[in-house]
C-alpha positions in Angstrom: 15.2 28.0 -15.7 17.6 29.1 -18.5 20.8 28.6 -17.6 22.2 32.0 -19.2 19.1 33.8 -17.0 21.1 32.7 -13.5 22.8 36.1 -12.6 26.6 36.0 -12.4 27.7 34.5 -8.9 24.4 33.2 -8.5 24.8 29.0 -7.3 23.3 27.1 -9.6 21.4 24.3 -7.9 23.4 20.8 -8.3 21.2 17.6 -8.7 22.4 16.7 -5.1 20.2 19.8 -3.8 17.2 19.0 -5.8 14.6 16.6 -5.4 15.1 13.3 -7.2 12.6 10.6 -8.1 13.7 7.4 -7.6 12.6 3.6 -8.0 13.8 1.5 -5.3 14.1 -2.6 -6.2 14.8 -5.3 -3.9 17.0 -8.5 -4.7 15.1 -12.2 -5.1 18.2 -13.4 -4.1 19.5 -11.5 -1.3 16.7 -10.8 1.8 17.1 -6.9 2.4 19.1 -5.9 -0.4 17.8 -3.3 -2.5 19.1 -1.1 -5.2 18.1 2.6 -5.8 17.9 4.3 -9.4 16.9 7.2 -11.0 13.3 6.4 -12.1 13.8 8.4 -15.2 16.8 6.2 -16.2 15.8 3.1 -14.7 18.0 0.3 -14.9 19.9 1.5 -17.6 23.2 2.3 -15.7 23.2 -0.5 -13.6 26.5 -2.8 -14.8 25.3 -6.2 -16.2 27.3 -7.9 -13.5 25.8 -6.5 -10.8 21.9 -7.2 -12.3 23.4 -10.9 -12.6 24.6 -11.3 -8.8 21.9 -9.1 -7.7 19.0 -11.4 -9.9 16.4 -9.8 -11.3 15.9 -6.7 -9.9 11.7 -6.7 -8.1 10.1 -3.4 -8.3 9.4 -2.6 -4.5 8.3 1.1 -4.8 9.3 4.6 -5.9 10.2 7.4 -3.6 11.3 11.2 -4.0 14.6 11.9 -2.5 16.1 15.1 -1.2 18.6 15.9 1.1 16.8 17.0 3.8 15.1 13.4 3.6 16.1 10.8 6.5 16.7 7.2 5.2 16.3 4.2 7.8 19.7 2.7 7.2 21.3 4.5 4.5 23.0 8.1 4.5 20.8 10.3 1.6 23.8 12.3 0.6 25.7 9.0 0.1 22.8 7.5 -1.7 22.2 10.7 -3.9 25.6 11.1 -4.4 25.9 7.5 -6.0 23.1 8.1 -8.2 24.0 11.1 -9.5 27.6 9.8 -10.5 27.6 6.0 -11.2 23.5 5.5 -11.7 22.5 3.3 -8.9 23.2 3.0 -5.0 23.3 -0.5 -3.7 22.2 -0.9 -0.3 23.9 -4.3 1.6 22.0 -6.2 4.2 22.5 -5.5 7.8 24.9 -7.1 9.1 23.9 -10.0 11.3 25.3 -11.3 14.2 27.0 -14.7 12.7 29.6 -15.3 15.2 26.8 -17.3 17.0 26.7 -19.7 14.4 30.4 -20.3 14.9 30.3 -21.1 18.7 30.6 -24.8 19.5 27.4 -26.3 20.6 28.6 -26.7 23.9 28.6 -23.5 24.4 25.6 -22.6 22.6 23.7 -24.8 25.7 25.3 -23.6 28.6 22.2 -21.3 29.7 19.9 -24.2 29.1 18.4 -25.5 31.9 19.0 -29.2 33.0 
């Protein structure tokens, strides 16, 4: 659509309310880390330093992203949003329970039967 041809107080659609292909990649180094891109653009926004703690990036698959879309662990708008204005969205690992690692073994064996 021309841009001149959308009538005067007309809203013109933002790339947050449109549909957005995207290419999501997954970190060798890092299980359940993956990074989101526009598939047009690829990796070409992502800073150097972040490809060099993330390693090198594994295509995992593509995916078309709108906002009416539900994401398993990440908010859409969020992850839209971050596209749109820094050319990536990095989603972390879940966070995992580590204060069990932490316990002294004692503890850790008090449930276990004699």
């Amino acid at each position: 659509m021309n841009p001149s041809a959308v009538p005067s107080g007309t809203a013109r659609p933002t790339s947050l309310t449109m549909k957005r292909i995207c290419s999501i990649y997954k970190s060798p180094r890092k299980n359940e880390m993956y990074l989101y891109v526009d598939k047009r653009e690829a990796l070409s926004r992502v800073p150097e330093a972040l490809i060099a703690a993330f390693g090198a990036p594994q295509h995992a698959f593509d995916l078309v992203l709108t906002p009416e879309r539900q994401l398993a662990r990440e908010d859409i708008n969020k992850v839209l949003e971050n596209i749109e204005k820094q050319g990536f969205h990095l989603q972390m690992p879940p966070a995992q329970d580590e204060y069990i690692e932490h316990l002294p073994e004692e503890l850790l064996r008090m449930n276990d039967p004699v």
